[in-house]
N, C-alpha and C positions, 0 to 999 in steps of 0.2 A: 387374524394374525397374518403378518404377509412375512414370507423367510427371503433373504436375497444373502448369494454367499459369492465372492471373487474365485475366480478360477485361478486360484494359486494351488493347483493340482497335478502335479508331475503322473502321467500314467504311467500306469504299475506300481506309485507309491501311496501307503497310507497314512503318511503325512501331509493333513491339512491348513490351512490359513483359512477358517471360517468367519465368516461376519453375521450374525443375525440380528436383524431391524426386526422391532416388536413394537408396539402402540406405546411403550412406556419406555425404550431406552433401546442400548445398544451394546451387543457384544462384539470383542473383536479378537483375536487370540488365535495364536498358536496351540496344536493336541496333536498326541498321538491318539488315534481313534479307531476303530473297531469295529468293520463293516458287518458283523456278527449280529449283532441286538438290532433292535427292535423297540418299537414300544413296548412297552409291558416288561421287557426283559432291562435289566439294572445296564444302563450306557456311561459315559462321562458325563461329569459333575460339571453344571456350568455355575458361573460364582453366582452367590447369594443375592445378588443386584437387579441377579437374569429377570428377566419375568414369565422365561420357558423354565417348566419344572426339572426337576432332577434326571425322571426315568425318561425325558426323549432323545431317543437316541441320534446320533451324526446321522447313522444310515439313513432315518425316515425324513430327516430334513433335507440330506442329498437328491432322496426320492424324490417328495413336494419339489422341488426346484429344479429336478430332469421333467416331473409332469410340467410344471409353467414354462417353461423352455421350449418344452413341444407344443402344446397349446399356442404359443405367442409365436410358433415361427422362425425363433431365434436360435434353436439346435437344428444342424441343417442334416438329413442325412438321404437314402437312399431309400425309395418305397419300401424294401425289405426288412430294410432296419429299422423302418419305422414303423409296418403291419408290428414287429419280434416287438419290438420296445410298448406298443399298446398293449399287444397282447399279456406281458406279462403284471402292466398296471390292471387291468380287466382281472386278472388271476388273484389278484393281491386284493382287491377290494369287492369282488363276488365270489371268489374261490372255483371248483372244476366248473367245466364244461359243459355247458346244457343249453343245446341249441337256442332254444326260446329265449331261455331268459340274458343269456348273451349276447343275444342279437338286439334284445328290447333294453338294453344296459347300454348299447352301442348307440343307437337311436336317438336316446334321450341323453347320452353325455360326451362330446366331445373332445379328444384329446390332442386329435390332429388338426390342421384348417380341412384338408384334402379326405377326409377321413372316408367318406359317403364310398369313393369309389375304390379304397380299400379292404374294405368292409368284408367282403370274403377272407381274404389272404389274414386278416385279422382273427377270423374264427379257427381258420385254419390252424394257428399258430396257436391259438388257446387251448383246441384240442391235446395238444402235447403235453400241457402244461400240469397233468392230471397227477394230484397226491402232494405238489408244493405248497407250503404254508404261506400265509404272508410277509414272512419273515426272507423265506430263499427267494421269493419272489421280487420283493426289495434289490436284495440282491444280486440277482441277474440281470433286473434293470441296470444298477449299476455297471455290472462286469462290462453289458454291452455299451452302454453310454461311453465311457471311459476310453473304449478300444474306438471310436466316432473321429474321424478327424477332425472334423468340427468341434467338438466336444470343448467344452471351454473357453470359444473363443469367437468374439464381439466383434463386427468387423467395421470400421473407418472408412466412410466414402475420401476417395483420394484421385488425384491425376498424375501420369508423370510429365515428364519436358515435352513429348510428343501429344501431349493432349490427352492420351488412351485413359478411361475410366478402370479405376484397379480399385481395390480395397487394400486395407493398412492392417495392419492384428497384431497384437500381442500375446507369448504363451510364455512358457516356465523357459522355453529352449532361446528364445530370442524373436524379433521382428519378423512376422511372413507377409507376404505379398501376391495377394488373391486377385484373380479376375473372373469378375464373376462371383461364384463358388469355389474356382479349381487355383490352386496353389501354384504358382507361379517361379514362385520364388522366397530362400526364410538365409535371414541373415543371424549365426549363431553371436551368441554372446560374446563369446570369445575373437569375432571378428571385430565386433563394434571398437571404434576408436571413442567417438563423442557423440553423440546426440542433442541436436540444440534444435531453436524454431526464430523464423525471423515472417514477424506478420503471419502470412496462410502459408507459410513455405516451411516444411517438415524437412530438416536435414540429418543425412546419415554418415558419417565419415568411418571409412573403411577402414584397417590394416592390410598391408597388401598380402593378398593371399591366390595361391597357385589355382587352385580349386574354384576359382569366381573368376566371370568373365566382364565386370560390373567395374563401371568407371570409381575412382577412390572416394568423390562424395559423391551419394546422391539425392535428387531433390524431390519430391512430393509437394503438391498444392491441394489443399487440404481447402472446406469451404469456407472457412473464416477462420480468423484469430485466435477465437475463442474455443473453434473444433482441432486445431492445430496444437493449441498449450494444454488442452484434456489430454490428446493424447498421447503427449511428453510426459507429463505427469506419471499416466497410468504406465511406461516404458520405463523410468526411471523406479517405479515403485519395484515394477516385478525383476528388473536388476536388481537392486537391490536386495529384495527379497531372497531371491535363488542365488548371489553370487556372495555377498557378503554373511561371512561367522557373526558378528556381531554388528549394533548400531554406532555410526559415527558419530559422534561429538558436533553439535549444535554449533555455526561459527557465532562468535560475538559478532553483534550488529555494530555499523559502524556508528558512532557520533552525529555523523555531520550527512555522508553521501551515501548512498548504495548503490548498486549497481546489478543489473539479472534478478532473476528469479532467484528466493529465499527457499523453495519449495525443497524440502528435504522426504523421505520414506522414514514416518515416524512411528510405527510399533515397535518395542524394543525387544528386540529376538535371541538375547541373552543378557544374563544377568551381569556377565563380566564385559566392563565397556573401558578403553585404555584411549590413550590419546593417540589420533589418527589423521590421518590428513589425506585428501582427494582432490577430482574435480569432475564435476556433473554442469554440464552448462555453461564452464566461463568461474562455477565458483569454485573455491580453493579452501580447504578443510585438512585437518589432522586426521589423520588415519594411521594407525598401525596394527596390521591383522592380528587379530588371535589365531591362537592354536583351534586346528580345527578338529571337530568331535572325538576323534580317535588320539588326538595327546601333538599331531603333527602340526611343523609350521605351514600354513597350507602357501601352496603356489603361488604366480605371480598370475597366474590363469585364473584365478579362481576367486583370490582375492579382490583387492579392492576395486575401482569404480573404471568408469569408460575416461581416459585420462591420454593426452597427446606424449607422455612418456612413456605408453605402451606402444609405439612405433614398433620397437623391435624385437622381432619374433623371437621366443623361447623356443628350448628343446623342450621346456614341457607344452607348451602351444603344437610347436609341430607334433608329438604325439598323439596332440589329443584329437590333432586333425586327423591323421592319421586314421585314429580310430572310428573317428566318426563315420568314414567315408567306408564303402564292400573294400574289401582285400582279397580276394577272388580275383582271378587271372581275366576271366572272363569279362569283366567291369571295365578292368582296362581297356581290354582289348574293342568293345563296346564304346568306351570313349573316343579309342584313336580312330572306330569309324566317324562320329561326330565331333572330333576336332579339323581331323582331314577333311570331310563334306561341309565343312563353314568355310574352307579356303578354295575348295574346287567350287563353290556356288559361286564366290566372288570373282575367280576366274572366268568361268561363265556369263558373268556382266560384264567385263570385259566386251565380250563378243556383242551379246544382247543388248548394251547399252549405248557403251562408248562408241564400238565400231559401226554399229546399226546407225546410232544417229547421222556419225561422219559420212554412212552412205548416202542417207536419206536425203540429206543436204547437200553433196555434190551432187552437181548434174554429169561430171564425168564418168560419174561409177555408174556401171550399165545397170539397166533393168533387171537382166539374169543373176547376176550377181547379190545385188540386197536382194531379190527373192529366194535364193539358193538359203542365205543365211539365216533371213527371218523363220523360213521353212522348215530347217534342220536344228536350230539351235536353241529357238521359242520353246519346242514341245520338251526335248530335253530341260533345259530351265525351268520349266515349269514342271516337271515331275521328279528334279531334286530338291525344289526348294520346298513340295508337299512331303518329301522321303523324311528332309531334313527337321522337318515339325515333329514328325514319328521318332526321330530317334530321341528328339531334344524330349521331347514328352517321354517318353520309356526312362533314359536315364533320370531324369526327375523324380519318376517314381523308385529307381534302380536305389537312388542314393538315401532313400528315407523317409520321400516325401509323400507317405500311403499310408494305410491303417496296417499294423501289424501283423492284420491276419492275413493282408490282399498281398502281401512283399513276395512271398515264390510265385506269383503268377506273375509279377515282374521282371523278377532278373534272370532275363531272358534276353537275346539280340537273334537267334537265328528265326525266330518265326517273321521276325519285321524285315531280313534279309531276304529269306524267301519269297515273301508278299511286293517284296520291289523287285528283286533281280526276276522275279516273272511278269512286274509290270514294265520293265527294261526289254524283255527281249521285244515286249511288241512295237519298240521303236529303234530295232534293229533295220530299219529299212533308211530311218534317218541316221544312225551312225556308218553304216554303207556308203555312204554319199557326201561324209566329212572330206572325203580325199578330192571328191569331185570340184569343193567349194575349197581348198588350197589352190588347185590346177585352176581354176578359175581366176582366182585373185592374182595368182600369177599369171596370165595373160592379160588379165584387164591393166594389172600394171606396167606392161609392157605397152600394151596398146594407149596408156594415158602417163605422159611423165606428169602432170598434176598431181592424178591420185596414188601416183609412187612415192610424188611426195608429202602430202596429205598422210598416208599409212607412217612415212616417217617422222610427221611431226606428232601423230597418234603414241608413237612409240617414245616420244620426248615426255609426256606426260608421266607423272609420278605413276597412275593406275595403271598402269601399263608398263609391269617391273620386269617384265619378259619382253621375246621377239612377239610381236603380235601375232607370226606363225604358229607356236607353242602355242598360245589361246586356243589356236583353232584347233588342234590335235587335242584337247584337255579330255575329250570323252571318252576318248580310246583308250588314254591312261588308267584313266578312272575304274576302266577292268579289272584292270592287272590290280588295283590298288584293292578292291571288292574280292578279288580272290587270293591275295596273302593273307588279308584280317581271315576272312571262312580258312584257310588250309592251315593257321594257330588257332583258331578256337575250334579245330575239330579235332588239333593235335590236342588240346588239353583237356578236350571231354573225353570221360569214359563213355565208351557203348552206350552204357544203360542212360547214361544223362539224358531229362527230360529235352534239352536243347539239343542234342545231337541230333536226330532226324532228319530235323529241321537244317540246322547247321548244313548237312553232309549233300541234303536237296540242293541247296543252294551253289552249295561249291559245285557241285557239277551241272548246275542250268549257268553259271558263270565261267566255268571252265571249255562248255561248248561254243561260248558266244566269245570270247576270245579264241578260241583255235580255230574260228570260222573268219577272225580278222586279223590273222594274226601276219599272214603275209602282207596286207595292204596296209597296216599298222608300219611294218618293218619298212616296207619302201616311201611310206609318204615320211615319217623320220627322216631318212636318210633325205631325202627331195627337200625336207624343211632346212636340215644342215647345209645340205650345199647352197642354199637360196641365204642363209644367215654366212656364210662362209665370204657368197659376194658381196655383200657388204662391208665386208673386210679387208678389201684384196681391191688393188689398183693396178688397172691392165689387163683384165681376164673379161672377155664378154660370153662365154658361153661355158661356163663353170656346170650350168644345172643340166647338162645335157642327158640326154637317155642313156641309160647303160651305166654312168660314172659313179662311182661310190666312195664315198668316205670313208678313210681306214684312220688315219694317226694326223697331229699337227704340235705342233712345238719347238722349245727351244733347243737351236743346236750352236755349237760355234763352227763355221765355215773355214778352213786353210787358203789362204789367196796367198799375191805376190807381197801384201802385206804384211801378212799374220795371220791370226785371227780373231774374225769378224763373227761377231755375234746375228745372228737368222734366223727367220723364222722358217720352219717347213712345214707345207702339206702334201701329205699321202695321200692320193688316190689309187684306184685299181688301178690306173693306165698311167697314170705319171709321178713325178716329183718336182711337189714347187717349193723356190727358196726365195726367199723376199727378207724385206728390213721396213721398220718401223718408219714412215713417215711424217714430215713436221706440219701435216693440214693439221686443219682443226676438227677434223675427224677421227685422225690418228689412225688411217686405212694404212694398209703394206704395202708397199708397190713392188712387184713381182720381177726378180733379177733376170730367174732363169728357168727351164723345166726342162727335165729329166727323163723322155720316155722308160716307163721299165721293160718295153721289149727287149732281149736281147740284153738288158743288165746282169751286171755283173757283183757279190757284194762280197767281201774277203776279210781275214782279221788285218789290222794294221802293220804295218812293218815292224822291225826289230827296232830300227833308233827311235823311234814313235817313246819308246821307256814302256811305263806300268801303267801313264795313264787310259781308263779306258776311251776309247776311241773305234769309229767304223772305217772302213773306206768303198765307198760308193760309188763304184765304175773309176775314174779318173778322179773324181774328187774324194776330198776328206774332208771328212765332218766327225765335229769331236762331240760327245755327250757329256753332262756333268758329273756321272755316275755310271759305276757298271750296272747297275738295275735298268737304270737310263739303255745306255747301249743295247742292252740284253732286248730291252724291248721293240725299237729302231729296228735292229736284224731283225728277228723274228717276222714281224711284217712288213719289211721290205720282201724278206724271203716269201712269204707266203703273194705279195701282192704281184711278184715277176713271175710266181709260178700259175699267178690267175691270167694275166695278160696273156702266157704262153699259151695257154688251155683254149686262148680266145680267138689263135690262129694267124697271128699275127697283130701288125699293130692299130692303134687305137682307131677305131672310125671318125671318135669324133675331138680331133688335137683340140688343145686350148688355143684361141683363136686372141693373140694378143701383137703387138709390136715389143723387136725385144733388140733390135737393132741394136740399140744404142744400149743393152745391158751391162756392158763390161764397166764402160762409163760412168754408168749409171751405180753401179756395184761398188767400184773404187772410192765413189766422192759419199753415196750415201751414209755410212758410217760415220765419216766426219764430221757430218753437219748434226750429228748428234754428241752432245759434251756428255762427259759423264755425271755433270747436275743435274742436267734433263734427267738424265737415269737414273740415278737415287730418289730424286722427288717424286718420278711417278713409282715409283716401289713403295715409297711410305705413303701414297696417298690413296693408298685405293681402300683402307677402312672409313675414307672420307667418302663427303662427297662431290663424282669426278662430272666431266663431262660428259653427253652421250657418246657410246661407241668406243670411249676411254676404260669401261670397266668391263667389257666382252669378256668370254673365256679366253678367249687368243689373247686380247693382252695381258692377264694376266697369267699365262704361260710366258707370255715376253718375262715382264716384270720378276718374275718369281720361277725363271731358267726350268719350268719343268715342262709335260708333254700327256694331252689326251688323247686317247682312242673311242673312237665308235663305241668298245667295247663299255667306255666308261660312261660315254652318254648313254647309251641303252640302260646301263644298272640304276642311271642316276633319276631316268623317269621312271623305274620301280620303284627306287627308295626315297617317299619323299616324306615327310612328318609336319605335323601342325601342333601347336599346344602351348599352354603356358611355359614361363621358366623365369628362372631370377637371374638376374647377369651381375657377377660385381667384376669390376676394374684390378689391375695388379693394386694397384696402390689408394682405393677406395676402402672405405669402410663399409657400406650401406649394401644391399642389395635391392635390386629395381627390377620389377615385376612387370614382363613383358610378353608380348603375342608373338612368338618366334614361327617361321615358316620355312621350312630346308628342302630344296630344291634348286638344281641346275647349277650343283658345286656349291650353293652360297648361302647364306641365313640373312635371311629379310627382318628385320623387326618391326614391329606395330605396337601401340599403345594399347589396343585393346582387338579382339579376332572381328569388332564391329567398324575398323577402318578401311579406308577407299585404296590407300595409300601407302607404303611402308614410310617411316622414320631414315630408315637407314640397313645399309646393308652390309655384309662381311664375305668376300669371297674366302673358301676354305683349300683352295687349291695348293700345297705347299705347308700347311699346317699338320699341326700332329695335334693329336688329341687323345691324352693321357686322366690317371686319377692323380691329385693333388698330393704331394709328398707331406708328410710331418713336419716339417719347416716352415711348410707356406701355413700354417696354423690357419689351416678352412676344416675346422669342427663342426662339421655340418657333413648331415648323410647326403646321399645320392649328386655328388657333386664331381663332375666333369670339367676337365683343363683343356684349352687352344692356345695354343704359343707357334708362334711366327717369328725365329729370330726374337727382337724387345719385346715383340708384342703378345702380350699374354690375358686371355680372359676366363673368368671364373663362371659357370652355368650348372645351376642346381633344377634339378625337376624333382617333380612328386611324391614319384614312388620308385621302388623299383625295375617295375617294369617297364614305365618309361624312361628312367635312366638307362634301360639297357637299350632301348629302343633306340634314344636320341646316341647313343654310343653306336649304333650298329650301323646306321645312317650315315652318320658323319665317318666312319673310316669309310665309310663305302665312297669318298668324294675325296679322301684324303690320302687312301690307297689302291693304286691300280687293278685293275682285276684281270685274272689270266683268261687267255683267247679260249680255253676252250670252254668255258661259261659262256661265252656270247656265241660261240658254234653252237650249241646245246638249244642254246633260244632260239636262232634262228632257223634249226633243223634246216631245211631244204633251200632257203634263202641265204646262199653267202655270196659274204663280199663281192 
């Protein structure tokens, strides 16, 4: 008699889907069953057809079919659970322990392939086993088979688009995706849209969902046709089985044509069957759910088939996602390290790829130079992109994908923090020497106008969504980023928590290696802004000088013999420059005039001036658009005439420009800009503009406000990565996107595996509020940006990242007071 049963076995339930093949026939059927009996003890009745008797019970057949499983190979597990698992078939069919004759039972009968050199650890385990019947012994087979990740499940040789050997499976929960043995990847049920097969090509089409990083279809190349339509079949049976109350209605054939696969899930799994209608594969059927066991209409989740009308996600879908996934603080917080370390690796090839190669290939770029880089940036690279395996692996298991019993020795993040932030510091010698290869690249660009301009057609490229300077600082960052996630997740463990220790190690071997960079961090910052500042600025040749420092820049309106003229200014310690927009095609400033602050003077405006506010600065006036505005202008002009003073006089090193002809130059510039020009580039910058047209400066022009230093510094702390749904004012749909927020602005990407952003949103001038009752967004965790018309809708996952992506973005949308950037800077100011 040979027993073969399908794995329509949900662990922890004892509801089965059995099938037993016998030399004379076939059973197949739904039971409630009863892992209790035994042979000999009274089990389920199988129908009078059967050609197994009455008294054998589910349990002993479940047995027989864990022992051929193990025998054949086909249950996979780990030596330990496979010594436990013989051992307790050995227990079952010779009963206790007795050296000899256990050993000579081993010998002569095989259960494992590997068995010979388990063979110990097998006795071992039998010795335990002293006083159980065959009955509990049955039993405990089962318990542990059951809890097996493997456990049920048959696996499908498969490839994806890159060629990589994976296997395919099917369980009660939906689609997983093995390599190897090791689980890779499992697409629940509730995700799936459709499932079809074209030749050897196994297709999976998604719903878009937060939680997946996974293009909307994807493809499988299975080895033939015929192993491609098996296991569609076997995908549709067990949907069907697990998701649908009852069986759908048979479609009439047609007359004349047909079309697809007829293939329907024919056991009929209740006796009440209504007219219903679906789609499985392209075909189209009657379905309409029954109530499901308890008296209820069931969901839209649960109900019927994989169907391109399920596009649009449920509140009972998002729940159940919800559920699925930890809800633990910690998890998050675990995530936003491996959301953030898949945009800083990508940052990283920036440098390692793109720039490396443009060295390699000019002969302008010196020797020293690609060596500095190769030297300093290789090792780093390469010891995030092994970090980033560890964490992708950890949360894999974090989120479910383990045996039940192994899940607390998972979710965990501070032991894998520990284990990198101390294999980080031993390449503290290479992030030392990051400042050395900016000052480098800076001279070499001086000494080659080629490769000055080379870096800037580097910088023209989509992969290169930043100043190519910001690339090169990205490691330094990278600290500060490692020790916010440790100083929240040490906030939110108690003492006793097993991750604490760990946790609390960490933040302090990370808090030493930034307060040991932390001044050379601050000044090459400042060195990158003024080197990004020149590129802005027409007329100034020695902006990056020693000593000079970036305080404030923005929009102000200037008082001339005309009126007033709209300007741009920058603050430095030592001076004030006022400049106006340019008609190149670069969109640089060209500089009117400058300001030493030795010796300045800054006062409230006069009486006839009225309420608006306004400054007045030495002899000139300059108006603000806001008293907040104003508020801020004073403040560091004050603070920066009182740095000058401190300095003993005036500046050593003047801005070295021609300015003769400024007055001239001041009166007519204005002009030649209409006020079309100036509306169009205001509404264009959610577009996409030319290079050096969407800087921070101009969209301080465009959108009359003003940064500080203080806000660059906060803005390279707070930077975030991760899924989000974005919908439109006036869209119905939500579109599921790879959002990345940094340097004021939100990047979007189709998926976190792109080279390239789609498009981007500066947020300079936005507000970002919760959705009022009007705008009917019935939907949690959703977050508003409005710009004047422009308004858009972005929902995230959970809470915690909703509050995260909220805390972010006011931090680019609202200014932050000086004495937050005093505080950081401790000993280094302005």
């Amino acid at each position: 008699m040979f027993f073969s049963w399908y794995s329509f076995v949900e662990k922890g339930s004892r509801s089965h889907s059995i099938c037993v093949k016998g030399m004379k026939g076939t059973y197949r059927g739904t039971t409630q069953i009863d892992l209790n009996h035994h042979p000999g003890e009274q089990g389920f009745r199988l129908p009078s057809s059967s050609p197994l008797t009455s008294s054998v019970s589910p349990r002993y057949l479940f047995a027989l079919q864990i022992k051929y499983d193990l025998a054949c190979g086909h249950l996979t597990c780990n030596e330990s659970s496979a010594a436990l698992l013989v051992s307790h078939i050995v227990q079952s069919e010779i009963g206790d322990f007795d050296e000899i004759q256990s050993r000579q039972h081993l010998l002569y009968n095989k259960y494992i392939p590997e068995q010979d050199a388990l063979l110990d650890k097998i006795l071992e385990c039998h010795r335990k086993h002293a006083g159980q019947t065959p009955a509990e012994s049955d039993y405990q087979l089962l318990e542990i088979a059951r809890r097996l990740e493997m456990y049920g499940i048959r696996l499908h040789p498969a490839k994806d688009r890159e060629n990589t050997k994976l296997n395919l499976a099917v369980a009660h929960t939906g689609i997983l995706v093995f390599q190897g043995h090791t689980k890779i990847n499992a697409f629940n049920w509730s995700k799936v849209r459709k499932l079809s097969f074209k030749r050897k090509r196994f297709l999976i089409k998604l719903r878009p969902d937060l939680n997946s990083a996974c293009q909307d279809t994807l493809e499988f190349l299975m080895a033939s046709r015929d192993c491609c339509k098996v296991f569609w079949k076997i995908c549709v049976e067990y949907h069907a089985f697990f998701r649908l109350f009852e069986e759908p209605k048979p479609k009439p054939k047609p007359v004349l044509f047909t079309r697809g696969s007829s293939f329907r899930f024919s056991p009929r799994l209740s006796d009440s069957s209504g007219a219903s209608q679906g789609l499985v594969n392209g075909q189209r059927q009657a379905l309409t759910p029954g109530p499901s066991p308890d008296g209820r209409q069931p969901s839209p989740l649960t109900s019927p088939l994989l169907n391109d009308a399920g596009c649009v996600r449920t509140d009972d879908e998002d729940e159940l996602r919800r559920k699925r996934f930890p809800t633990d603080k910690a998890y998050f917080i675990a995530k936003e390290l491996l959301t953030t370390e898949r945009t800083y690796l990508k940052d990283l090839e920036v440098i390692t790829v793109s720039f490396q190669s443009l060295l390699e290939k000019e002969e302008a770029a010196p020797d020293s130079l690609g060596s500095m880089v190769s030297a300093n940036y290789d090792p780093l690279h390469k010891f995030h992109a092994d970090f980033l395996k560890e964490v992708e692996q950890r949360l894999a298991l974090w989120e479910g994908r383990s045996n039940a019993h192994m899940k607390g020795d998972h979710q965990l993040i501070g032991d894998i923090m520990l284990k990198n932030i101390q294999g980080l510091k031993q390449l503290s010698a290479h992030l030392q020497k990051l400042s050395e290869v900016l000052l480098e690249l800076e001279r070499a660009c001086r000494a080659s106008r080629r490769l000055e301009v080379l870096c800037r057609d580097l910088e023209l490229q989509k992969v290169c969504y930043l100043p190519l300077n910001v690339f090169l600082l990205r490691p330094l960052h990278r600290l500060m980023h490692y020790k916010q996630l440790l100083e929240r997740l040490c906030k939110h463990y108690p003492a006793t928590h097993v991750d604490f220790r760990d946790s609390r190690a960490a933040l302090a071997d990370v808090s030493e290696m930034v307060a040991q960079l932390h001044g050379t961090m601050i000044k090459m910052e400042n060195f990158q802004k003024l080197l990004e500042l020149r590129k802005d600025l027409v007329g100034i040749d020695n902006l990056a000088a020693p000593g000079r420092e970036f305080i404030r820049l923005g929009c102000l309106s200037k008082l001339s013999a005309k009126g007033l003229q709209q300007r741009m200014f920058f603050l430095f310690n030592d001076v004030l420059l006022y400049t106006s927009r340019g008609m190149t095609a670069s969109n640089q400033f060209k500089v009117h005039g400058q300001l030493p602050l030795y010796g300045m003077t800054v006062s409230s405006p006069p009486p006839f001036w009225g309420q608006a506010p306004r400054a007045l600065v030495d002899v000139r006036y300059a108006v603000a658009n806001s008293a907040s505005e104003m508020d801020k202008w004073i403040e560091d002009i004050k603070m920066a005439i009182d740095l000058s003073e401190k300095c003993n006089g005036p500046s050593s090193n003047p801005l070295a420009c021609s300015l003769g002809e400024s007055k001239s130059l001041e009166d007519s510039a204005l002009e030649q800009e209409s006020e079309d020009d100036l509306s169009a580039s205001r509404t264009s910058l959610e577009r996409q503009v030319p290079h050096r047209g969407n800087t921070t400066v101009h969209v301080c022009w465009h959108r009359n406000t003003s940064v500080s230093m203080v806000d660059f510094s906060l803005a390279v702390e707070n930077q975030l990565s991760g899924n989000l749904l974005r919908k439109f004012k006036n869209s119905n749909g939500w579109q599921k996107l790879w959002v990345v927020f940094t340097n004021f602005s939100l990047f979007f990407y189709k998926t976190h595996q792109d080279n390239s952003p789609l498009a981007s949103l500066p947020l300079l001038g936005y507000s970002v509020t919760i959705p009022s009752e009007s705008e009917n967004i019935h939907k949690d965790y959703v977050f508003k940006l409005h710009f004047k018309s422009h308004v858009y809708y972005f929902r995230s996952e959970s809470e915690y990242s909703f509050e995260r992506w909220m805390e972010v973005i006011r931090s680019a949308t609202t200014s932050a007071c000086r004495t937050r950037i005093l505080s950081r800077k401790e000993s280094h100011p302005y």
